[in-house]
Steps between C-alpha positions, in 0.01 A plus 500: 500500500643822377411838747482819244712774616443758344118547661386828615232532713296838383182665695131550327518718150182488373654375132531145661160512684406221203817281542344537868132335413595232236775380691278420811239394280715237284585325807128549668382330184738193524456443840132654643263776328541859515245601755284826533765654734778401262366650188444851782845482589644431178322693239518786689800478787599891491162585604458183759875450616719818419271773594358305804854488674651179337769443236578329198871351405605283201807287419624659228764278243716707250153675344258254575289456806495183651354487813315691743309565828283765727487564850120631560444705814280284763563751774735759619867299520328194382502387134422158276677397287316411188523432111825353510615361166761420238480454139543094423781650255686606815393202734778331682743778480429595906332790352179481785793437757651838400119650532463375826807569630476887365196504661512439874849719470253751339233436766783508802596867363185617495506377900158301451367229749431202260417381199215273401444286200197251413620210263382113465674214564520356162746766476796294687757677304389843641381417815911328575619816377289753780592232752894478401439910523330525848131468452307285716117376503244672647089444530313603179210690515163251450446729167829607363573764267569262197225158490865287364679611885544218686795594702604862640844602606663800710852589512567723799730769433 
């Protein structure tokens, strides 16, 4: 397995705000179905996640944008981390480890509390990859935010 070097991790410009929705829903598709809240988030995430006190980075290869994430305000110091995803083409690379990685340093700068994240267990790659990086299992709500949930994580900060 090869790790890409030369990856730059670049905030929200609204010129990548569709690399943002069809990566999220390529892998949505292959795995689940984009959901009501999804297609919210996604179709329009400056008005749902920038402006409401959340952010917006992507992995960013040479010219090409391969991966991506948001951290949506919950509540003040508290944030989820959601719509995590990397382009197949970039898959394997350690691309989403980068992400992560960039993120809780991100989220430790900004001096927040935790961070949450809502994934499903099918997911065993993923859900290895918040453990290896701190995140442990908490109780999920009876109705969670996305109906394919099944497992919700925090990472104190």
């Amino acid at each position: 397995m090869t790790i890409i070097k030369d990856i730059s991790i670049i905030p929200f410009d609204p010129k990548y705000a569709k690399d943002f929705a069809s990566l999220n829903v390529e892998w949505l598709e292959k795995y689940f179905v984009v959901e009501q809240l999804d297609v919210e988030l996604l179709e329009r995430c400056e008005e749902n996640i920038i402006n409401k006190g959340g952010y917006i980075f992507f992995a960013k290869v040479e010219e090409e944008i391969a991966g991506t994430f948001s951290l949506i305000k919950v509540e003040d110091n508290i944030y989820e981390l959601g719509k995590m995803a990397v382009s197949p083409k970039f898959q394997g690379h350690k691309i989403g480890q980068q992400l992560l990685q960039f993120c809780i340093r991100f989220s430790k700068d900004q001096g927040w509390l935790k961070l949450l994240l809502y994934s499903n267990r099918i997911l065993e790659n993923a859900i290895y990859i918040y453990i290896k990086y701190g995140f442990k299992e908490i109780p999920i709500e009876k109705n969670p935010l996305y109906k394919r949930s099944n497992i919700k994580m925090e990472l104190t900060l």
